[in-house]
C-alpha positions as CSV (number, residue, x, y, z in Angstrom):
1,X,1.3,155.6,26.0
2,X,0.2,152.9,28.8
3,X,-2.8,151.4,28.9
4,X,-3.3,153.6,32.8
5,X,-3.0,156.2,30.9
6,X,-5.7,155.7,28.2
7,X,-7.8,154.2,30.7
8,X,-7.9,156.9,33.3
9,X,-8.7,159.1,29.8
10,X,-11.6,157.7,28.8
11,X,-12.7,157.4,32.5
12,X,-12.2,161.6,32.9
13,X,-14.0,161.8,29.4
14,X,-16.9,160.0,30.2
15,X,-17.3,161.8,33.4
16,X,-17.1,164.7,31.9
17,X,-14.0,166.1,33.5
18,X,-12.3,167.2,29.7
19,X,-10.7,170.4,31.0
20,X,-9.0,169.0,33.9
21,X,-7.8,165.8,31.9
22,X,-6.8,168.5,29.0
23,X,-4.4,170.3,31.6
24,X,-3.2,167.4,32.7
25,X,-2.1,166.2,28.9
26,X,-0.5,169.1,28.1
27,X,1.4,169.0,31.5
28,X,2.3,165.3,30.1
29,X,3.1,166.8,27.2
30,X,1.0,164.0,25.3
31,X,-2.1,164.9,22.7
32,X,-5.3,165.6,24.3
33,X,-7.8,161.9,24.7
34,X,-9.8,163.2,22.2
35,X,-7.3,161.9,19.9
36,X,-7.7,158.5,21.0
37,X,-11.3,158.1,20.2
């Protein structure tokens, strides 16, 4: 995981974009941001 990625998590999360950046994850095939915080 890079740190661009993690970032532009937490920036979706605190924005309150959580669905979009949850499609996208699973598209990455990577565990949701939730799991990061």
């Amino acid at each position: 995981m890079s740190e661009a990625l993690l970032i532009s998590y937490v920036d979706l999360i605190s924005e309150g974009t959580y669905v979009p950046n949850l499609l996208s994850s699973l598209l990455l095939n990577i565990p949701p941001p939730l799991t990061f915080v």
